[in-house]
ZALUM-829339 format. One record per atom (N, C-alpha, C): x, y, z negated; atom name; residue in three letters. Coordinates in steps of 0.2 Angstrom, whole numbers, plus 5000, padded with zeros to 4 digits. Example, Ala and Ser with C-alpha at 12.3 -4.5 7.8 and 13.67 -1.06 7.14 Angstrom:
REM residues 2
   px   py   pz atome residu
 5066 4972 4961     N    ALA
 5062 4978 4961    CA    ALA
 5066 4984 4961     C    ALA
 5064 4989 4965     N    SER
 5068 4995 4964    CA    SER
 5064 5000 4961     C    SER
END
This chain:
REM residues 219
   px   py   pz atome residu
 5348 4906 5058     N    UNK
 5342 4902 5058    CA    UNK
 5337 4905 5052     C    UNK
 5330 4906 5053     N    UNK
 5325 4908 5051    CA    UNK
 5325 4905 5043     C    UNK
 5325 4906 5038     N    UNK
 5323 4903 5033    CA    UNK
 5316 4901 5032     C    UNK
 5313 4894 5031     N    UNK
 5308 4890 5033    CA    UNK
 5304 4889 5027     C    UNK
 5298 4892 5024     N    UNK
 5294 4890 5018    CA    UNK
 5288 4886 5018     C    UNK
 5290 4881 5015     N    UNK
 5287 4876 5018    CA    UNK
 5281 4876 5013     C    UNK
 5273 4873 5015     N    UNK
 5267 4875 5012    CA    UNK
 5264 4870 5010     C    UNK
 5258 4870 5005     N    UNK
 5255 4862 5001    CA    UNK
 5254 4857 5009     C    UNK
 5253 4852 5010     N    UNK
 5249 4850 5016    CA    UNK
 5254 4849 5020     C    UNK
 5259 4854 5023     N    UNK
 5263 4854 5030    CA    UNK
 5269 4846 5029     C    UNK
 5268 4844 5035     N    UNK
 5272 4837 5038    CA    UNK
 5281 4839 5036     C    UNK
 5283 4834 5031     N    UNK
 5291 4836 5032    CA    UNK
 5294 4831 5037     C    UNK
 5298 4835 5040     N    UNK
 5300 4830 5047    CA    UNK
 5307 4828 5046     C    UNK
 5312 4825 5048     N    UNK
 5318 4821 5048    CA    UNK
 5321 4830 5053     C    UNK
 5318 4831 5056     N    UNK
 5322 4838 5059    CA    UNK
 5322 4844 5052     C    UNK
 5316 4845 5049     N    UNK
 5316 4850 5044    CA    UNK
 5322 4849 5040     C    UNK
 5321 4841 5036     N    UNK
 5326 4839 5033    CA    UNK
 5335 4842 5034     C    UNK
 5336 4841 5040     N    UNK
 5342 4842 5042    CA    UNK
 5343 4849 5044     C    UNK
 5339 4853 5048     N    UNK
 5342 4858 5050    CA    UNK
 5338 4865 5044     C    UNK
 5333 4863 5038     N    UNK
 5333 4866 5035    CA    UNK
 5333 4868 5027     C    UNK
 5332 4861 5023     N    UNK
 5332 4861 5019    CA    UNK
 5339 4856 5017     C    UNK
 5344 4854 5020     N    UNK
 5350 4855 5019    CA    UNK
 5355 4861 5020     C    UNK
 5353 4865 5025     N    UNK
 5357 4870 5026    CA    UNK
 5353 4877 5023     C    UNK
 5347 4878 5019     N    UNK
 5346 4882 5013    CA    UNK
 5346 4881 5007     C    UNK
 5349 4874 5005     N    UNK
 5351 4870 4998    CA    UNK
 5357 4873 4995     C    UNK
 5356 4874 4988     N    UNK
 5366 4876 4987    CA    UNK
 5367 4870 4980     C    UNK
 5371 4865 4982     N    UNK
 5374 4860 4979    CA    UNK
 5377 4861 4972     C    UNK
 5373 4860 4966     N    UNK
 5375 4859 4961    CA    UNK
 5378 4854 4958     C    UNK
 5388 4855 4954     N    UNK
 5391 4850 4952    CA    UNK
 5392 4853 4945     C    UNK
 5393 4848 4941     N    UNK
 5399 4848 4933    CA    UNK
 5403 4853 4936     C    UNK
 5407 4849 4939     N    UNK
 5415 4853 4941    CA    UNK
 5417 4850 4949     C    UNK
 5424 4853 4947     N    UNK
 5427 4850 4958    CA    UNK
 5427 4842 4959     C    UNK
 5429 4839 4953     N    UNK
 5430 4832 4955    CA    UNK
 5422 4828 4955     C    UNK
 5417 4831 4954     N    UNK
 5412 4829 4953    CA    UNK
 5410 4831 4960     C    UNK
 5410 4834 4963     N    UNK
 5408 4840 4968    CA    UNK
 5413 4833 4974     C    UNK
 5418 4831 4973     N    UNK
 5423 4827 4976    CA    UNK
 5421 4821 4978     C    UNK
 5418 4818 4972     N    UNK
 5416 4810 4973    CA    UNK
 5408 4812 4976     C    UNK
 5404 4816 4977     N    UNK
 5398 4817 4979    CA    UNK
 5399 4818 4987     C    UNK
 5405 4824 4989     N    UNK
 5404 4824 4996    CA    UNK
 5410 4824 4997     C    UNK
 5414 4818 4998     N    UNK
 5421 4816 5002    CA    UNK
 5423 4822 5008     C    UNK
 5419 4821 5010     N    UNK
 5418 4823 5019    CA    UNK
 5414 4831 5019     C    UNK
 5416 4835 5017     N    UNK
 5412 4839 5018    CA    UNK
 5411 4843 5025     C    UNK
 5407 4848 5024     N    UNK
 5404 4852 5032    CA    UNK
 5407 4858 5031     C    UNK
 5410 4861 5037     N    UNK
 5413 4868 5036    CA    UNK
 5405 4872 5034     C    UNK
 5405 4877 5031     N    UNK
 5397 4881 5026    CA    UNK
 5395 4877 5025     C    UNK
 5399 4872 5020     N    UNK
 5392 4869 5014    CA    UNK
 5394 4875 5009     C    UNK
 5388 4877 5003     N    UNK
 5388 4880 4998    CA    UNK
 5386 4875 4993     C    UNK
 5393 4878 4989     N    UNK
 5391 4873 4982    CA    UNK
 5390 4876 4976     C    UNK
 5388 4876 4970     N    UNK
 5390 4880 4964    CA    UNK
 5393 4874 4959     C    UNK
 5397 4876 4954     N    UNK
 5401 4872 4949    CA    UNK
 5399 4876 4945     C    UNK
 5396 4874 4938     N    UNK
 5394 4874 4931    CA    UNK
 5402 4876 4927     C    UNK
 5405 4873 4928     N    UNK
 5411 4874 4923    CA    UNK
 5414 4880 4922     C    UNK
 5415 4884 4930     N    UNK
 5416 4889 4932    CA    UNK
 5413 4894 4935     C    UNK
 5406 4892 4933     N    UNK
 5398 4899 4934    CA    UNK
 5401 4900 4942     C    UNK
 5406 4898 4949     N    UNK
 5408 4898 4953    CA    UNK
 5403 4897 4959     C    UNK
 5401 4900 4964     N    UNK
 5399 4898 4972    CA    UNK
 5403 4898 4977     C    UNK
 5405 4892 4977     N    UNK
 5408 4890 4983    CA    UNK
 5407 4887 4989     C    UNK
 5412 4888 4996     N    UNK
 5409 4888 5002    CA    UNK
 5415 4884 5004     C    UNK
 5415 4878 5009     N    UNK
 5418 4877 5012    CA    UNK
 5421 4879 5017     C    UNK
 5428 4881 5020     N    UNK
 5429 4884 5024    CA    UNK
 5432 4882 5030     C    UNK
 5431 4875 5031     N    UNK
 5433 4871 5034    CA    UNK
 5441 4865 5033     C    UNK
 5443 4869 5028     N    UNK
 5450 4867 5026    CA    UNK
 5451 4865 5015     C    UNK
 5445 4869 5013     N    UNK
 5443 4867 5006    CA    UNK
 5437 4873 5004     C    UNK
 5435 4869 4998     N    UNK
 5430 4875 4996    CA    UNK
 5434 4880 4994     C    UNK
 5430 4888 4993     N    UNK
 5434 4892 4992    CA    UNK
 5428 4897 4987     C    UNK
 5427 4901 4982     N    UNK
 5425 4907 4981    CA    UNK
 5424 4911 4987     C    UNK
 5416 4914 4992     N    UNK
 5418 4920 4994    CA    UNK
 5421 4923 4994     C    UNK
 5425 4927 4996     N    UNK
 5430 4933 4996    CA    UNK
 5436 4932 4993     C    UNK
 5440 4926 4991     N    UNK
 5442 4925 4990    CA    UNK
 5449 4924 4996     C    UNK
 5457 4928 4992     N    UNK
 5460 4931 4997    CA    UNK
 5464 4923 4997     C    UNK
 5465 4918 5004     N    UNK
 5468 4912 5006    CA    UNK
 5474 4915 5006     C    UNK
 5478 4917 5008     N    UNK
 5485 4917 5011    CA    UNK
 5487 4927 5012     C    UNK
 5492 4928 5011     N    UNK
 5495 4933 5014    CA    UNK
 5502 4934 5017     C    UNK
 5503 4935 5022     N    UNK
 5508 4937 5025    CA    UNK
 5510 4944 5026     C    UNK
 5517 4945 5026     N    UNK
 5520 4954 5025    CA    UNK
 5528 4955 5030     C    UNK
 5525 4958 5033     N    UNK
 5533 4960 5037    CA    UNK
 5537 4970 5034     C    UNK
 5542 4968 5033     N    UNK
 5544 4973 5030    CA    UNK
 5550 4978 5036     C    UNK
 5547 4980 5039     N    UNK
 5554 4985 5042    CA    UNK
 5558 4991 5039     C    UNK
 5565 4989 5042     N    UNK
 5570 4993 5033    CA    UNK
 5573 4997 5040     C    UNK
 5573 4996 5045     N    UNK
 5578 5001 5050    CA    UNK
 5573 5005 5052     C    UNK
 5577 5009 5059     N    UNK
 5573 5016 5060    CA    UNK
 5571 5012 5070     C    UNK
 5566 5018 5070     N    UNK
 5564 5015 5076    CA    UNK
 5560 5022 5081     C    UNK
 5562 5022 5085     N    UNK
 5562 5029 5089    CA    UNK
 5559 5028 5098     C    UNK
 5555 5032 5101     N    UNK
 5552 5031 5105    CA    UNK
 5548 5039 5110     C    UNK
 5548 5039 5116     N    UNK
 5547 5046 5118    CA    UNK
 5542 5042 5124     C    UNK
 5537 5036 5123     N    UNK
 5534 5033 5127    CA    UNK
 5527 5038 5125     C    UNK
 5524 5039 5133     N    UNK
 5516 5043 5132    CA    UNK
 5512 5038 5131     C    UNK
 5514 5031 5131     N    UNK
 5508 5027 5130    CA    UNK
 5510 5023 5125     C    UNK
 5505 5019 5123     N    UNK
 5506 5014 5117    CA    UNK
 5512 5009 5118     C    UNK
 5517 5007 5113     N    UNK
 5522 5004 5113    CA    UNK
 5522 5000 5105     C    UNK
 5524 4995 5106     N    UNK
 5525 4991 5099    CA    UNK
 5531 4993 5095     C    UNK
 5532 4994 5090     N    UNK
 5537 4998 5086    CA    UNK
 5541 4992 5084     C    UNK
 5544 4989 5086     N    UNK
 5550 4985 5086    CA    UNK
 5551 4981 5078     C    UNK
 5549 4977 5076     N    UNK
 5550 4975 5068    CA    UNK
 5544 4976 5065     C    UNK
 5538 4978 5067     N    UNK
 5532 4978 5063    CA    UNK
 5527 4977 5068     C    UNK
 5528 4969 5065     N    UNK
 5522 4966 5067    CA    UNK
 5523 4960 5062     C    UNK
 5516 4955 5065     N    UNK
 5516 4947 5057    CA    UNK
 5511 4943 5061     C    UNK
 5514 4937 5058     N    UNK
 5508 4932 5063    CA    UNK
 5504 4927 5056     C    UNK
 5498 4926 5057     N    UNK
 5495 4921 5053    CA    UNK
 5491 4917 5056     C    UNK
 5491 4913 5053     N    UNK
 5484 4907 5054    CA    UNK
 5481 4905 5051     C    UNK
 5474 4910 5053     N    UNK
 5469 4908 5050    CA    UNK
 5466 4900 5046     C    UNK
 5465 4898 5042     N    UNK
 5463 4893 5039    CA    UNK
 5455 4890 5042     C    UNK
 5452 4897 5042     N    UNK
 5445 4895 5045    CA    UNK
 5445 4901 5051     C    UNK
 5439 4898 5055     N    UNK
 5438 4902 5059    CA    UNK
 5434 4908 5058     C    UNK
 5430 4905 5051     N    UNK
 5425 4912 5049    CA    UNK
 5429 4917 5045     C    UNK
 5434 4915 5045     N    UNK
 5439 4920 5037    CA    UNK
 5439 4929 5041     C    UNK
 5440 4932 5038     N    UNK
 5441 4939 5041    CA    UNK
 5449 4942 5037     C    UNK
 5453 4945 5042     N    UNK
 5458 4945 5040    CA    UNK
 5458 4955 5040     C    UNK
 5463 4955 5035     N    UNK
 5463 4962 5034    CA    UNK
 5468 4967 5031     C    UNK
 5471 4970 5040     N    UNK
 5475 4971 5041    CA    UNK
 5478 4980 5035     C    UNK
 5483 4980 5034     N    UNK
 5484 4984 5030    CA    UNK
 5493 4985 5034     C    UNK
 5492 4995 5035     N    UNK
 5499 4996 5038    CA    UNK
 5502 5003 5033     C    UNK
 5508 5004 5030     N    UNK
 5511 5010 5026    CA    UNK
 5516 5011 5030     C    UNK
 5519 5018 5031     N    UNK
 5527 5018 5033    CA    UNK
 5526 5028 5033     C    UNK
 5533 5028 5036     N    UNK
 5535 5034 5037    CA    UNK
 5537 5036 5045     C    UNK
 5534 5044 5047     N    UNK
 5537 5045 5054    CA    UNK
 5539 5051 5054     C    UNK
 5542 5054 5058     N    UNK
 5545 5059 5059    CA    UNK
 5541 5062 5067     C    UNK
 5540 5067 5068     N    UNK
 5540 5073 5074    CA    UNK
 5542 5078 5074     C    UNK
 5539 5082 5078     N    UNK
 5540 5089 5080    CA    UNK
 5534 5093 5080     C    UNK
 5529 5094 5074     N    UNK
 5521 5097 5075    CA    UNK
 5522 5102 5079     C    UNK
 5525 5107 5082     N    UNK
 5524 5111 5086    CA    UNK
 5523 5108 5093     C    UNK
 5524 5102 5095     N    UNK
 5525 5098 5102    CA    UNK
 5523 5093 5102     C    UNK
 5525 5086 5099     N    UNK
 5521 5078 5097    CA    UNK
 5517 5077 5091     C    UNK
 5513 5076 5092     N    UNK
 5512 5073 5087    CA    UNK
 5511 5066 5088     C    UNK
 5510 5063 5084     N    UNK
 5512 5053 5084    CA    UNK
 5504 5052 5087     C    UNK
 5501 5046 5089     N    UNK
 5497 5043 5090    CA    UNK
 5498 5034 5088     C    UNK
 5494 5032 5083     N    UNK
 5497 5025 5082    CA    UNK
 5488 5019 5081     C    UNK
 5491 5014 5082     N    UNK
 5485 5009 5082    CA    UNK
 5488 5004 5082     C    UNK
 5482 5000 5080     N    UNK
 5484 4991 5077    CA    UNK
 5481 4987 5084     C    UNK
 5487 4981 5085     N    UNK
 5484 4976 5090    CA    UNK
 5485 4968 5087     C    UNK
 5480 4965 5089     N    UNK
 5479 4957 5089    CA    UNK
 5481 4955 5095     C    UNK
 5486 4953 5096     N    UNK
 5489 4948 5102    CA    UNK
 5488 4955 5109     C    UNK
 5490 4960 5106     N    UNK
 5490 4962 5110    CA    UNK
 5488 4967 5112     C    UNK
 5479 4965 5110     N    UNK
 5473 4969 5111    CA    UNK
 5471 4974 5107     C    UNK
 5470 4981 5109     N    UNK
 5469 4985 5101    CA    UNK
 5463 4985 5097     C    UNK
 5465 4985 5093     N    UNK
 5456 4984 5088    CA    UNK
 5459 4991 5082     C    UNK
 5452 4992 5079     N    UNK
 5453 4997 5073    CA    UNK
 5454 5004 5078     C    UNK
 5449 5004 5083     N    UNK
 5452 5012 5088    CA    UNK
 5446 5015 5087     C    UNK
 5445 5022 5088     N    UNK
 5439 5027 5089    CA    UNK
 5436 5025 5095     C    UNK
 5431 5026 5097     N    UNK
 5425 5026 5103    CA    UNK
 5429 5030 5108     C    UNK
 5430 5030 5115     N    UNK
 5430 5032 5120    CA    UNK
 5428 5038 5120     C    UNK
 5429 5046 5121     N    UNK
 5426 5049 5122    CA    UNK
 5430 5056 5128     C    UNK
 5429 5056 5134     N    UNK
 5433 5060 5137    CA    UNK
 5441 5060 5138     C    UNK
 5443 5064 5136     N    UNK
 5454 5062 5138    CA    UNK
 5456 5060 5132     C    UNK
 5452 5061 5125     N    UNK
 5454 5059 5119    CA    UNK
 5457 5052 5118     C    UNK
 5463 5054 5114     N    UNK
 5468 5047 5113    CA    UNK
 5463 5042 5108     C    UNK
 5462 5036 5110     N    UNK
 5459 5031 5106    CA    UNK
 5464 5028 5100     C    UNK
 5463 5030 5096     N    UNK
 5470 5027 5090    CA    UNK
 5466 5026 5084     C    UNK
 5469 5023 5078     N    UNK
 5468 5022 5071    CA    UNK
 5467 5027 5065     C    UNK
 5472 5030 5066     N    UNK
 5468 5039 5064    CA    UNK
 5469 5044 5070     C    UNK
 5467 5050 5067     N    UNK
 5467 5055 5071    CA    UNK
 5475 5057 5073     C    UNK
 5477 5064 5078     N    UNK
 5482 5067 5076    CA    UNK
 5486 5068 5073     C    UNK
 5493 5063 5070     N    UNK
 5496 5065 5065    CA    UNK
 5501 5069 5066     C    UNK
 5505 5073 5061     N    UNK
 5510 5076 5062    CA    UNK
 5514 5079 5056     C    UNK
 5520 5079 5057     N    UNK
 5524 5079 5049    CA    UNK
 5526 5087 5050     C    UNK
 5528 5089 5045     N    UNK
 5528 5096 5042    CA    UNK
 5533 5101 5047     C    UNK
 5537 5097 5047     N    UNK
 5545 5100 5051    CA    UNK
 5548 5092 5054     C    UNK
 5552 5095 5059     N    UNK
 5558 5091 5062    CA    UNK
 5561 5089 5057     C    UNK
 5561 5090 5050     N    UNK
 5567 5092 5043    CA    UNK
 5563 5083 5041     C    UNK
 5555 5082 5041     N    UNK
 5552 5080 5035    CA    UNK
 5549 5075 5038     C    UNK
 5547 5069 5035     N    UNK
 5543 5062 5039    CA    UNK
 5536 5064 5033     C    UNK
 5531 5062 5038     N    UNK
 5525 5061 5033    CA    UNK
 5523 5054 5034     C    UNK
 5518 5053 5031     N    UNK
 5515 5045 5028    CA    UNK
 5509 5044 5033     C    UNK
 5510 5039 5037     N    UNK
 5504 5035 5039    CA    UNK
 5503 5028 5035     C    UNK
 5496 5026 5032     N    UNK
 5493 5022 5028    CA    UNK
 5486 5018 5031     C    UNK
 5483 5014 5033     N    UNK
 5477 5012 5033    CA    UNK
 5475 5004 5033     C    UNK
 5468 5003 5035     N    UNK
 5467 4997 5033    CA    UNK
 5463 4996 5038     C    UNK
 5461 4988 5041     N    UNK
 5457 4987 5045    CA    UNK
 5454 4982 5044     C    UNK
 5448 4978 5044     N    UNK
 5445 4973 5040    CA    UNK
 5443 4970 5050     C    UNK
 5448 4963 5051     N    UNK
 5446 4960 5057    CA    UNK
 5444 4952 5058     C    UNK
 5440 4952 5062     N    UNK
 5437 4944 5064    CA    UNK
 5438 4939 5068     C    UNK
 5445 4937 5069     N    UNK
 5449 4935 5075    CA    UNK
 5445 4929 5076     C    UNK
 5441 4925 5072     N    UNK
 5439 4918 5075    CA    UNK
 5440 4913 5078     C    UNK
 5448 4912 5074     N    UNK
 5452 4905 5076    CA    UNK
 5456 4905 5071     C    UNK
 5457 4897 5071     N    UNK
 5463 4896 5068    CA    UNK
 5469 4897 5071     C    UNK
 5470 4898 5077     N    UNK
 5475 4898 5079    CA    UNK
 5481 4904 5077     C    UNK
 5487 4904 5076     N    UNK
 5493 4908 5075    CA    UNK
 5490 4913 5079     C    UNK
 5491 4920 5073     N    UNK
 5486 4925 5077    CA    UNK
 5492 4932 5075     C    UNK
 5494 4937 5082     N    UNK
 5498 4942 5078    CA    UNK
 5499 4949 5078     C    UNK
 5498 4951 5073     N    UNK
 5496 4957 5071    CA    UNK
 5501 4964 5074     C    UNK
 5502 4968 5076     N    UNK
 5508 4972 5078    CA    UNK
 5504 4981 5078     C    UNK
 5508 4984 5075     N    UNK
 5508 4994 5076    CA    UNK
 5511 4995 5081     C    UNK
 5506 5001 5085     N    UNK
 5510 5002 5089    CA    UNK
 5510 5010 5089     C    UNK
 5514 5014 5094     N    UNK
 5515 5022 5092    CA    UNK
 5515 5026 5099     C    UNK
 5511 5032 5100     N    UNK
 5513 5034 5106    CA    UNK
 5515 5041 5105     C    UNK
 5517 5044 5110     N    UNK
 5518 5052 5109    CA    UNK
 5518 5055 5114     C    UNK
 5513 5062 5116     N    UNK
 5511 5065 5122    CA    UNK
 5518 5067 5123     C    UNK
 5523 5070 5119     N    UNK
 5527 5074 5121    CA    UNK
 5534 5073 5118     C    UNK
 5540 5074 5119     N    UNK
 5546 5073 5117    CA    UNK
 5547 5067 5110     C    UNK
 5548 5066 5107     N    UNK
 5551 5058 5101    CA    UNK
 5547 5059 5095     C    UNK
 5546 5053 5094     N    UNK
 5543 5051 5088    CA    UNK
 5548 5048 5084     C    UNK
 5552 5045 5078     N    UNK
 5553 5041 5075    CA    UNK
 5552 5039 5067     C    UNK
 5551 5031 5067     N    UNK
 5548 5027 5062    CA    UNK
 5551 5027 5055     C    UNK
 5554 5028 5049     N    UNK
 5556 5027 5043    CA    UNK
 5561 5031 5043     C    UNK
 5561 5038 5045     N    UNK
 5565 5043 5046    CA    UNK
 5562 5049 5050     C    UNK
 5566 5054 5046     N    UNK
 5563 5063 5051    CA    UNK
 5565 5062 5057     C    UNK
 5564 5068 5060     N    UNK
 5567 5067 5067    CA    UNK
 5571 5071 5067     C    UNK
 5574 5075 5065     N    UNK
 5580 5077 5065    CA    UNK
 5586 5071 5060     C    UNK
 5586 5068 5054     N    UNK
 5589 5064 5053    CA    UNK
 5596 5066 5052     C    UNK
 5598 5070 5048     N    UNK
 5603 5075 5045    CA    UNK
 5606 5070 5040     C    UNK
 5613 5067 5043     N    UNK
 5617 5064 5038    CA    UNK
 5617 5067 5032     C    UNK
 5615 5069 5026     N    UNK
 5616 5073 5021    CA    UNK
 5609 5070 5016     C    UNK
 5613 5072 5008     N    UNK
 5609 5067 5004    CA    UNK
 5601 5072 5002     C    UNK
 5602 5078 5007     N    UNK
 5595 5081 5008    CA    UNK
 5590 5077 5011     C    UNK
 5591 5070 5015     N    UNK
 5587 5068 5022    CA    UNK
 5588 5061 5018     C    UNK
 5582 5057 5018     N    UNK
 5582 5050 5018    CA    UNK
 5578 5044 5022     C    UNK
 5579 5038 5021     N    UNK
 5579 5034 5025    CA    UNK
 5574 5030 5023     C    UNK
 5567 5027 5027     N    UNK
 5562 5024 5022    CA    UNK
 5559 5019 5025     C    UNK
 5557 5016 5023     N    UNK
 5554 5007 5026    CA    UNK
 5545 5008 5028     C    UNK
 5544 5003 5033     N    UNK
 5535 5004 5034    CA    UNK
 5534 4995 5032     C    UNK
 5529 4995 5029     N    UNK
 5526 4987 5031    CA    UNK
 5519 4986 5032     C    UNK
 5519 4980 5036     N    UNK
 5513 4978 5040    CA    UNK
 5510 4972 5035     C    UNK
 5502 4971 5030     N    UNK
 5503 4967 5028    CA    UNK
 5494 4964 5029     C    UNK
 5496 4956 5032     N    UNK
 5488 4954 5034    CA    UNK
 5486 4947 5027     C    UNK
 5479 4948 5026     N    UNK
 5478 4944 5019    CA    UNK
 5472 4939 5024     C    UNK
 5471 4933 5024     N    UNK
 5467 4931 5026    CA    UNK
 5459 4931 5018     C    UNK
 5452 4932 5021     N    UNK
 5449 4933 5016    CA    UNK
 5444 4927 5019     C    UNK
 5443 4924 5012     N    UNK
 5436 4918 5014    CA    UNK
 5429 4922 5017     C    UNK
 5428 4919 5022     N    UNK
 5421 4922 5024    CA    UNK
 5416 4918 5021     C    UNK
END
């Protein structure tokens, strides 16, 4: 909505009122309980500021909150190994998280760490993040190029797992139980997850954890 300046002379209307100079007002209180007894009932995007706490806060449908301000986090930790020789996208079995969002407007912001193993002479890994399913955080379409989260990975030797790490900042726009999941492909012969791919019993070779972690942020 246009922000409205309004001039010496011009008619204030009961539609101004409501659809303008309330919703480009930001509400000053003492503090929260001051702020409490003035509006019981608030509107999801009211903006308020508190004095006590130099704070601008937004209702987020659920309570007022700081901007940016991180609501909730949830973390899934996978400790086992997990191994796959699919050409196409597959969910890595234990690494995935579900959350519900508080507000609709929140933006949640997915964060993924772990370890893989291949064969760089022949597979390299292909990995991406899905919402219920659907992948998000991919590169543009571009000819036979794989659409994924980063580019071609690939770990040093058979012997060695290297590190995938990234983040993705998403606007699922529901409260609804929403679930986050990595998934991994590979053109050619096996990939596997918190371990090399060779995986040599001996205390040359170790064994290591990935986690999936989604923070809900105030919008």
């Amino acid at each position: 909505m246009p922000r409205k300046v309004f001039v010496a002379g011009a008619i204030l209307t009961a539609a101004d009122v409501n659809t303008n100079l309330m919703d480009q007002a930001v509400m000053v209180f003492a503090d929260a309980a001051a702020r409490g007894s003035a509006i019981p009932t608030p509107s999801e995007g009211m903006v308020t500021y508190l004095s006590d706490t130099n704070q601008v806060q937004a209702y987020n449908g659920a309570a007022f909150a700081p901007l940016g301000t991180i609501l909730q986090v949830v973390s899934t930790t996978k400790t086992d190994t997990f191994t796959t020789t699919s050409t196409s996208f597959t969910a890595v079995t234990g690494l995935s998280v579900t959350i519900t969002p508080s507000s609709a407007s929140s933006k949640i912001l997915v964060s993924v760490y772990g370890g893989f193993g291949a064969d760089p002479s022949s597979n390299p890994a292909f990995f991406r993040l899905t919402r219920g399913g659907t992948a998000i955080g991919v590169g543009d379409a571009e000819g036979s190029r794989v659409r994924s989260l980063f580019p071609r990975l690939a770990s040093q030797s058979t012997n060695y797992a290297a590190v995938f790490a990234g983040e993705f900042s998403d606007s699922p726009a529901t409260t609804s139980a929403t679930t986050y999941a990595l998934e991994v492909a590979v053109p050619a012969g096996t990939v596997a997850i918190n371990r090399s791919l060779t995986d040599t019993d001996s205390a040359a070779f170790a064994r290591g954890v990935s986690t999936i972690t989604v923070m809900e942020v105030a919008g």
